[in-house]
Legacy VTK file of the C-alpha trace (Angstrom):
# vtk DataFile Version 3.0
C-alpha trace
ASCII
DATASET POLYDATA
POINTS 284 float
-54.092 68.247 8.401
-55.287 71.112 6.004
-53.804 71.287 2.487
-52.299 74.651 1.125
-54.588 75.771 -1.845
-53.320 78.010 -4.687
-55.730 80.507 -6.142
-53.878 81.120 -9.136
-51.842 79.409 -11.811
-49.217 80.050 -9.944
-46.908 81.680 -7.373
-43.387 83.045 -6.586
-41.590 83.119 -3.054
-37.841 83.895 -1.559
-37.527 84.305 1.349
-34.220 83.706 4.004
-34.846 81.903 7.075
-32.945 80.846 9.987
-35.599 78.900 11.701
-38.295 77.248 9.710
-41.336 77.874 11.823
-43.969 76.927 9.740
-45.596 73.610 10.396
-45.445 70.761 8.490
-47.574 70.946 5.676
-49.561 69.202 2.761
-49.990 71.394 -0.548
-53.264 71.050 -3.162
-50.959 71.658 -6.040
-47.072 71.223 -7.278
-44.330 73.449 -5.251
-40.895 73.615 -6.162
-38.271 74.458 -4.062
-34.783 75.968 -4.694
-31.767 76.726 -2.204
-29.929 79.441 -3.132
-28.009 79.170 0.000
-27.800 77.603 3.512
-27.891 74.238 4.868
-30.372 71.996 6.987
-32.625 69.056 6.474
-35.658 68.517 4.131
-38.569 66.039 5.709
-40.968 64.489 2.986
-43.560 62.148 4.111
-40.992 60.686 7.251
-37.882 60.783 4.940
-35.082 63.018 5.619
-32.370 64.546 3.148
-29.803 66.790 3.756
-29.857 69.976 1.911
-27.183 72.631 0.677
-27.059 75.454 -1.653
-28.302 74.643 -5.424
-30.602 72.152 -4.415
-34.092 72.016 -5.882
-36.924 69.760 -4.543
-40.540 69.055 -6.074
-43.356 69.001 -4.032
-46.083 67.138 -5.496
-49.998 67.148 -4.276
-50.964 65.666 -0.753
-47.182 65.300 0.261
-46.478 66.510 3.798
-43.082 68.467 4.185
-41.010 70.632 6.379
-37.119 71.750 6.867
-35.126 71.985 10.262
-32.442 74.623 8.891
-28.705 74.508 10.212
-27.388 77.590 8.453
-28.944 80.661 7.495
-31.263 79.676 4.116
-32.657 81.021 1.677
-35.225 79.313 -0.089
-36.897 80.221 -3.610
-40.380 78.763 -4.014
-42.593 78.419 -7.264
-45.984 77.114 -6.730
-48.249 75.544 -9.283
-51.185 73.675 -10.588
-51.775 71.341 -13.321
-53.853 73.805 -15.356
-51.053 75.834 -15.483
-48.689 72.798 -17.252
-51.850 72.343 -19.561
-51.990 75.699 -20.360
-48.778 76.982 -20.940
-46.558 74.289 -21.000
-47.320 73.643 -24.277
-49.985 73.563 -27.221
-49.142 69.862 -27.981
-51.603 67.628 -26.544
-49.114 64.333 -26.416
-46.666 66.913 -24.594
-48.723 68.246 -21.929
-49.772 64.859 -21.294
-45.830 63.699 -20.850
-44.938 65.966 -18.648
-48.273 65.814 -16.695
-47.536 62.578 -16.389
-43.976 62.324 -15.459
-44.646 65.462 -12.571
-47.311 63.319 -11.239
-45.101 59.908 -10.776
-41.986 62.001 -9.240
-40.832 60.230 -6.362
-42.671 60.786 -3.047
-39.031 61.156 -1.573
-36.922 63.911 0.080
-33.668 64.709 -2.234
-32.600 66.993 -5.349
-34.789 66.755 -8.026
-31.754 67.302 -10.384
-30.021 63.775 -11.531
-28.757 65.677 -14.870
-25.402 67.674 -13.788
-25.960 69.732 -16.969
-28.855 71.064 -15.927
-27.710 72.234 -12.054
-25.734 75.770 -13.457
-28.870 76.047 -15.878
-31.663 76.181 -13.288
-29.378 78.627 -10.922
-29.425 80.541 -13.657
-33.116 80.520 -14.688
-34.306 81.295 -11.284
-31.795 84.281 -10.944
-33.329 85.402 -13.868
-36.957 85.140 -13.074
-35.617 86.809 -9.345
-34.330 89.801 -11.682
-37.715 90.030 -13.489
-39.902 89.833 -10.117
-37.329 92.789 -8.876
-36.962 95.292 -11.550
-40.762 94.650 -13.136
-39.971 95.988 -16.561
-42.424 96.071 -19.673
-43.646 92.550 -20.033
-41.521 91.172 -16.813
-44.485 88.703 -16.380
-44.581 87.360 -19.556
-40.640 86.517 -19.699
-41.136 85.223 -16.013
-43.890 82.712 -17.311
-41.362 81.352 -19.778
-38.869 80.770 -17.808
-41.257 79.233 -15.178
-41.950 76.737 -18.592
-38.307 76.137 -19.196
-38.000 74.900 -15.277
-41.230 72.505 -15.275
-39.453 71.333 -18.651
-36.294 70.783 -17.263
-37.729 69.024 -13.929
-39.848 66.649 -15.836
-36.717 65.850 -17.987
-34.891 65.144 -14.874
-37.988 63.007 -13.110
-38.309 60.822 -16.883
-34.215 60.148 -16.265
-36.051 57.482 -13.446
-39.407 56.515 -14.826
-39.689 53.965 -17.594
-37.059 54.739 -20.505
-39.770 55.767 -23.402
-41.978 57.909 -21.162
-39.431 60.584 -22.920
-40.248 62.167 -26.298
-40.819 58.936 -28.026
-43.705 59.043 -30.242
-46.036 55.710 -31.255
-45.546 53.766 -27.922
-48.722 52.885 -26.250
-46.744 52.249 -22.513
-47.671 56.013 -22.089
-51.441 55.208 -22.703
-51.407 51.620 -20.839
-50.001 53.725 -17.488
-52.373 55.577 -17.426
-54.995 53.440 -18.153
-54.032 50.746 -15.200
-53.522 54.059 -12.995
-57.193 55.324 -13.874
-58.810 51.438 -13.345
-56.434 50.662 -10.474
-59.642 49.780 -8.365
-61.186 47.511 -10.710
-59.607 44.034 -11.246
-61.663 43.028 -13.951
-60.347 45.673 -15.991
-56.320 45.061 -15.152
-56.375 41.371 -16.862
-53.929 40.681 -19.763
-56.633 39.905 -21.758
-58.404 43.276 -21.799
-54.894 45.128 -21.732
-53.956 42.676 -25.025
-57.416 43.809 -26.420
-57.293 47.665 -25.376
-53.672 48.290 -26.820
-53.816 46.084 -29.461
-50.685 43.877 -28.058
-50.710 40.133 -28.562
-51.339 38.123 -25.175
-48.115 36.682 -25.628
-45.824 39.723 -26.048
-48.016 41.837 -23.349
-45.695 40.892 -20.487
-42.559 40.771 -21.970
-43.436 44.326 -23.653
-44.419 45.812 -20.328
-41.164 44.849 -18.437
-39.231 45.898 -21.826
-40.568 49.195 -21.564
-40.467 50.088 -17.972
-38.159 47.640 -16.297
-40.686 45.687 -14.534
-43.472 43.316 -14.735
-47.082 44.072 -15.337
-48.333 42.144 -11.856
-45.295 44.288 -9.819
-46.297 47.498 -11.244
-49.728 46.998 -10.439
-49.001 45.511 -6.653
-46.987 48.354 -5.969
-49.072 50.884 -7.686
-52.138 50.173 -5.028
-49.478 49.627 -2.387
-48.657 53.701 -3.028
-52.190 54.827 -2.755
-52.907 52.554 0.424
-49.881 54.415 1.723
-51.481 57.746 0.848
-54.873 56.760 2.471
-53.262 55.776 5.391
-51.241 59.043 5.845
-53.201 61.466 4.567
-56.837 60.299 4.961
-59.102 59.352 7.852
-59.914 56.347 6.364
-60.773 53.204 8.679
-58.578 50.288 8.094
-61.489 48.234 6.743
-63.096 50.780 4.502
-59.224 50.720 2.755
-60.401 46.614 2.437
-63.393 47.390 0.820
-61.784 50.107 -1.835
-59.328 47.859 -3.075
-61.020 44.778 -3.337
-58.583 42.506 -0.250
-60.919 39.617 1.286
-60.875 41.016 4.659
-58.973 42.782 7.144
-56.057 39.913 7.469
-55.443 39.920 3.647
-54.643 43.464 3.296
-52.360 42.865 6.469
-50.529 40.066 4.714
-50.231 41.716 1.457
-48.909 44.862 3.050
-46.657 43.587 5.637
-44.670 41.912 2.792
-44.148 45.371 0.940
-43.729 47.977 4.206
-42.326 45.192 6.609
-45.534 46.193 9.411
-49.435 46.056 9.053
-50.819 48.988 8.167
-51.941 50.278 11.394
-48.629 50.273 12.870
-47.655 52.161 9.211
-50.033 54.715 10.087
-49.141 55.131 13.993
-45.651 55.584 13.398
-46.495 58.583 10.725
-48.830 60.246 13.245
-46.094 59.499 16.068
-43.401 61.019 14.188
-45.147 63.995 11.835
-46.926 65.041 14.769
-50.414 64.649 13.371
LINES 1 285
284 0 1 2 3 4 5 6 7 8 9 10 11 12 13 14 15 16 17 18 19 20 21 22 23 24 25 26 27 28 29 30 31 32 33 34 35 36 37 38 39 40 41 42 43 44 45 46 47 48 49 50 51 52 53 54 55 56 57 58 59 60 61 62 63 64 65 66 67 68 69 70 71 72 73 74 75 76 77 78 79 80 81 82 83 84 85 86 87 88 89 90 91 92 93 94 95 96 97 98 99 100 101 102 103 104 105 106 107 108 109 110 111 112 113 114 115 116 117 118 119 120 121 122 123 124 125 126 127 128 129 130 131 132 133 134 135 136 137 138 139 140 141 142 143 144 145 146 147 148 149 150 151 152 153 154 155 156 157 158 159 160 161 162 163 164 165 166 167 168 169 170 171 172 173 174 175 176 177 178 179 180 181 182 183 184 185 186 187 188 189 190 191 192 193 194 195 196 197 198 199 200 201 202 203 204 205 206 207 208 209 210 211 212 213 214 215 216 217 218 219 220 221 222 223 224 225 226 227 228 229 230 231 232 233 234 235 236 237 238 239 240 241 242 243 244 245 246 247 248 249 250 251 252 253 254 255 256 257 258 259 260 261 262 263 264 265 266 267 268 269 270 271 272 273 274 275 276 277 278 279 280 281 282 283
């Protein structure tokens, strides 16, 4: 399957439906998606949700999405990259970073992005207003709609750090930020994921390492880390051509049978049944 690519910073869309005939597709960049009204069903990567009016969804890279729609819908999109977030997002370095971060761990899941109820009435009205701007393209209309478009990817990230580890927030001084990314970055390379070199790397005492860790995020070091690579394999098995025992050789399983083992106890079925019943069902 192709993936979408965006050839700028970003991109606005609205549109009503009443048949989504597009095919199911995989973007190259961040999409999100808001219904200002109708009803149907949102498919991400096999997973279905319902959807209704004032829901908004985030698309993230390589996912693979489509809607069957019910009732009439129309749907509100706003496209972007990461160089947009690292551009205008903010000037703060640590902040870009965050929210980088936090977009790129959302959930690979269908459902509303929005967990605070707060913010529901305050992203209607954002994306009214940006709507307004688009329409009436008065002096500087592009500028005010590139602020608002900031005050969204804020308000999403704020919502998507309400279910990653409890100081990925605004918290200053805590090196779990830094460690995540590190074991993300050297996921591939055992040698490097040891306690020892973590205690060493982050300046964290061998002894506290693991009980800091599952402090911080809620889980231990060895989960996060199993279920980590178990994510990509799922990726590379979905969304890549990749032969079942070139997957082996990447992440560093004995042979063939190990990786079977290993993810059979996570997904419940080898991973070439995992991959059949994705092609089966998505078509591809």
């Amino acid at each position: 399957m192709k993936g979408a690519t965006l050839y700028r910073q970003y991109e606005i869309e609205w549109i009503e439906l009443q048949r989504y005939s597009r095919p199911a597709k995989r973007n190259n960049f961040f999409e999100l998606i808001y219904v200002k009204d109708g009803t149907g069903i949102q498919t991400v990567n096999k997973n279905h949700f319902n959807y209704r009016k004032g829901n908004l969804f985030l698309l993230t890279p390589q996912d693979v999405y489509s809607f069957d729609i019910d009732t009439p819908t129309t749907f509100f999109f706003l496209r972007f990259n990461e160089l947009y977030v690292k551009d205008n997002i903010s000037k703060d370095k640590d902040a870009v970073r965050q929210v980088t971060y936090i977009l790129q761990n959302a959930s690979h899941r269908p459902g509303c992005i929005l967990k605070n109820k707060a913010d529901k009435p305050l992203i209607a009205s954002l994306i009214n207003s940006i709507l307004t701007e688009q329409t009436n393209q008065q002096l500087y209309y592009n500028r005010i709609s590139e602020q608002i478009i900031n005050t969204i990817i804020t308000i999403v990230a704020r919502n998507i750090a309400l279910k990653l580890p409890k100081n990925i927030n605004e918290a200053t001084g805590e090196p779990i930020l830094d460690m995540l990314n590190y074991l993300q970055q050297n996921i591939l390379d055992p040698k490097n994921l040891r306690a020892e070199k973590l205690s060493r790397l982050f300046n964290i005492s061998p002894n506290y390492l693991g009980r800091y860790f599952k402090k911080q995020t809620g889980d231990t070091l060895q989960n996060y880390i199993a279920n980590y690579k178990m994510r990509l394999i799922e990726t590379r098995l979905l969304h890549s051509d990749m032969r079942i025992n070139e997957i082996v050789y990447e992440f560093n399983f004995t042979d063939e049978s190990h990786l079977n083992r290993v993810f059979k106890k996570h997904k419940g079925i080898n991973p070439s049944e995992f991959r059949k019943m994705y092609s089966t069902e998505m078509g591809v």
